[in-house]
C-alpha positions in Angstrom: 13.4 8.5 1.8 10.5 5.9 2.9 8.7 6.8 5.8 8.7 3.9 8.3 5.4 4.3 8.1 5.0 3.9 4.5 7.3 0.2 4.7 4.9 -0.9 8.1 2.0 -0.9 5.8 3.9 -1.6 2.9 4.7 -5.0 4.4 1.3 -5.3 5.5 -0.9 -4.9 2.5 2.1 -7.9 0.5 1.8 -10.5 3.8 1.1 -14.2 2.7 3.5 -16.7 0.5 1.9 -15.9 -2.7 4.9 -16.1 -5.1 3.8 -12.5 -6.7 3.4 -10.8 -3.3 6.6 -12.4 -2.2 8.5 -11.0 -5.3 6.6 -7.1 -4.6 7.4 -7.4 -1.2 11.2 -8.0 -2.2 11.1 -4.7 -3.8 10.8 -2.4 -0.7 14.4 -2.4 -0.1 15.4 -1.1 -3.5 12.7 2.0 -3.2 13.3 5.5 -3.4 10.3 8.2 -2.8 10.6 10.4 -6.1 6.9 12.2 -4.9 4.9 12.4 -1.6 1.5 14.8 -2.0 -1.3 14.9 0.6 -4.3 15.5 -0.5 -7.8 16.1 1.6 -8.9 12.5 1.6 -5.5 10.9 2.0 -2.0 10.8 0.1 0.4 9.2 -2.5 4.1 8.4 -2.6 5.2 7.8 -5.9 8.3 5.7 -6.1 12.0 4.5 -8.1 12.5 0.9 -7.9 15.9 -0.1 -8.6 16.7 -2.4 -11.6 18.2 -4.8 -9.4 15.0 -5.8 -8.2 13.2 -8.5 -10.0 10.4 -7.2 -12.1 6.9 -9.3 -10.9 4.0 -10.7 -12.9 0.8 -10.5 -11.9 -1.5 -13.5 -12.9 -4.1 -12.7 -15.1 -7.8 -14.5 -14.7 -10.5 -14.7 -17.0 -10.9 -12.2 -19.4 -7.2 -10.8 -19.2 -8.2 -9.5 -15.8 -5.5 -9.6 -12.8 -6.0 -12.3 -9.8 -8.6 -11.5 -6.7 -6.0 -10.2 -4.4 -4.2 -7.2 -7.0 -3.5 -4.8 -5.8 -2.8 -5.5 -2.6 -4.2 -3.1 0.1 -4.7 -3.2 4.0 -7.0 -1.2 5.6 -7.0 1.0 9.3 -9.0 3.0 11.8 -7.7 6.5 12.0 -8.8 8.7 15.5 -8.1 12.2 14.0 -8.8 14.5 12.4 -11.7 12.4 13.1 -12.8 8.6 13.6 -12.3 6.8 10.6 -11.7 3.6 7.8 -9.2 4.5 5.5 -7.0 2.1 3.3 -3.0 1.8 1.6 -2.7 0.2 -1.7 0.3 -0.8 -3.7 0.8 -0.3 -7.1 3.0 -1.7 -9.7 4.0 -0.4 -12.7 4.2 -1.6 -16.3 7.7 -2.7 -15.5 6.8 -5.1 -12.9 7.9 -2.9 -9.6 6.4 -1.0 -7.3 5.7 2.4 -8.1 2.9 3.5 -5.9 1.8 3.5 -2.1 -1.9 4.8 -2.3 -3.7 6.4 1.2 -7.4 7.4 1.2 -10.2 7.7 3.8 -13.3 5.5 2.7 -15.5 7.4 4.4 -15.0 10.6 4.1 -12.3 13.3 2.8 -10.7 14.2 5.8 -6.7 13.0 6.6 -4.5 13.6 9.6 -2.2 17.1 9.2 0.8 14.3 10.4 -0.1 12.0 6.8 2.0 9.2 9.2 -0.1 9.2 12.5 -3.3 8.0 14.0 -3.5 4.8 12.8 -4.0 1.7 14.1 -6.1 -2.0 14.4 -4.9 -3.0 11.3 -7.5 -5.0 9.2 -7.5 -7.4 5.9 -10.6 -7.3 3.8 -12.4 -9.2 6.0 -12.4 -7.2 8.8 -9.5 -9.6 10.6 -7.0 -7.8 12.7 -3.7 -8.2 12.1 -0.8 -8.3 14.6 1.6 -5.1 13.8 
């Protein structure tokens, strides 16, 4: 079962009208956790999406590469087990769906013993904080 933690930044990393991160951010109802490790620097939760979900393209750019923005992320500050940035990432698969929630510390290799708690002022890639 998905954390509400894991949907919280879930939704956060696909915000905007962007007709891909609309159709990934569809998806989150029709996930199923199928793996959740932690690891020193952070954690993954690897996931089922449904076939009822619609599968999602992800524009490619010049030289077959996918469009600035893929994959979406949204970064934190953590307090414990010490101040910290870390960031979430979401993943798609081959098949178009979500199949990956990434967490890791970008400064060091150190993660909560609670994988869910700790976090908060939200930030985009700029820096911006976001209203949770």
């Amino acid at each position: 079962m998905l954390d509400p933690f894991e949907i919280k930044v879930m939704k956060l990393a696909l915000r905007g009208d962007t007709p891909w991160i609309v159709g990934m951010r569809n998806q989150i109802p029709y996930l199923t956790v199928t793996d959740r490790q932690s690891h020193a620097g952070g954690f993954t939760t690897k996931f089922h999406c449904s076939d009822v979900a619609i599968p999602v393209e992800i524009p490619r750019g010049e030289g077959d590469l996918p469009v600035s923005g893929y994959p979406p992320a949204i970064n934190a500050k953590r307090r414990e087990p010490a101040e910290g940035l870390v960031s979430f990432i979401v993943w798609l698969g081959d098949d178009g769906r979500i199949r990956q929630l990434e967490a890791c510390s970008l400064i060091d290799d150190q993660w909560p013993s609670d994988i869910f708690n700790g976090f908060y002022e939200f930030q985009d890639d700029s820096g911006n904080i976001l209203e949770v």
